[in-house]
N, C-alpha and C positions, 0 to 999 in steps of 0.2 A: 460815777457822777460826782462832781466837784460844786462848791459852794464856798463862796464869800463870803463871811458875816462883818458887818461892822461892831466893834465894841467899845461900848462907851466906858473910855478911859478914864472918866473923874467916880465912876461906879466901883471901877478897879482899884483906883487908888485908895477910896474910901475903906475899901475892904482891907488896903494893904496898913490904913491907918489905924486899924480896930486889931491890927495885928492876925486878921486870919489871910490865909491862903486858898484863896478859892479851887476845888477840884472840878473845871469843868466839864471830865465824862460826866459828871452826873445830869446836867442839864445836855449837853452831846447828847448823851443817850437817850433823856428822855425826846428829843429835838428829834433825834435818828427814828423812834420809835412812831415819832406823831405822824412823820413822813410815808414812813411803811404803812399806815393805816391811809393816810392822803391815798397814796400808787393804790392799794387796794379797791377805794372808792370811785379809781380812773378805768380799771378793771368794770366795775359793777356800773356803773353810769356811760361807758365805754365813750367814753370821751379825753382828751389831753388834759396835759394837767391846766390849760391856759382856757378850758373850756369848752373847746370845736368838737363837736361830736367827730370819731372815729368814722372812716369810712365806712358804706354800708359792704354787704358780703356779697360777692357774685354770684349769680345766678347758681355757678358750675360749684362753687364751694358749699353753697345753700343744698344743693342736692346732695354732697357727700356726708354732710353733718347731721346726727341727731337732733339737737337743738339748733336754734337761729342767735344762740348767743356769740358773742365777738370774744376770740382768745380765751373763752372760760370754760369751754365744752370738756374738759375733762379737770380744769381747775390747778393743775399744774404752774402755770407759769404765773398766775396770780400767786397762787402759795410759798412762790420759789421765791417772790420778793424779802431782803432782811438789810439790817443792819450790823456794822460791828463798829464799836467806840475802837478806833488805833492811839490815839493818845490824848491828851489831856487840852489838844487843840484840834483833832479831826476826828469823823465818823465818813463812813462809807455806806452807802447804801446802795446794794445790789439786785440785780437776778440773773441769777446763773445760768437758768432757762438757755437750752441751746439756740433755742429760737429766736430769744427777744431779741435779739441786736436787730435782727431782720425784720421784727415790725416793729420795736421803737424808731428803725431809722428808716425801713422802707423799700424794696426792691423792685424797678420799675422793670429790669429787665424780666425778673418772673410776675410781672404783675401782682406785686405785693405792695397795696398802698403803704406809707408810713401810720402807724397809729401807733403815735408816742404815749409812752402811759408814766416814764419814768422822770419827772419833771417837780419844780416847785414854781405854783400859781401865787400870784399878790398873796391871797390869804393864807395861805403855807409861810410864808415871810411874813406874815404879820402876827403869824401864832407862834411860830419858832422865835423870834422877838422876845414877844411875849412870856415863853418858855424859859428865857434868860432874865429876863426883868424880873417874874417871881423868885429865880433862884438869888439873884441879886440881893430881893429885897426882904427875903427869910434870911439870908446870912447879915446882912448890916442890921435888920430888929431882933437879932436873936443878943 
């Protein structure tokens, strides 16, 4: 999954005027980190990350399962969510899960609705923002 950010460049300069070098894995990471916890909460509220609740379960799949939970019935593919900082301008956030591709994105010919879980909602973009503003503003008051 890929992600845009904007960065406020008179933030960057200032930092470059105080003579530090900003290391952005460190906010990356923590950015990467807050997201993994987001997917998680999309898992447990089994809804996208834009809010629409996830399809309900069918009949035939209801009778095969122990529980009536959506994708969490052994916990796997929620746990298989992570992050990794690749450098000092990106993070990657994944699931390797063999599965997810096929219910993040959906399979109509097996009748596999889509229920996307791997996404960022307005409020994900406004805390990862945010994530960068504090780091911003610990290194220019330090």
């Amino acid at each position: 999954m890929e992600v845009t950010a904007t960065i406020d460049v008179q933030q960057v300069l200032e930092l470059v005027k105080k003579g530090l070098n900003p290391n952005l894995k460190v906010p990356l990471g923590e950015a990467a980190a807050y997201q993994v916890r987001s997917t998680s909460m999309n898992f447990i509220k089994e809804r996208s990350p834009d809010g629409n609740p996830w399809a309900a379960l069918s009949p035939k799949t209801l009778a095969q399962k122990k529980t009536n939970t959506i994708l969490r019935e052994t916990g796997a593919m929620v746990n298989a969510t992570r992050y990794q900082v690749i450098s000092d301008q990106s993070a990657v956030i994944e699931n390797p899960d063999r599965k997810a591709p096929i219910h993040q994105k959906g399979a109509p010919s097996k009748n596999i609705p889509k229920r996307e879980f791997l996404g960022f909602s307005d409020r994900d973009l406004r805390e990862i923002e945010a994530i960068f503003d504090r780091y911003y503003q610990k290194l220019l008051n330090a």
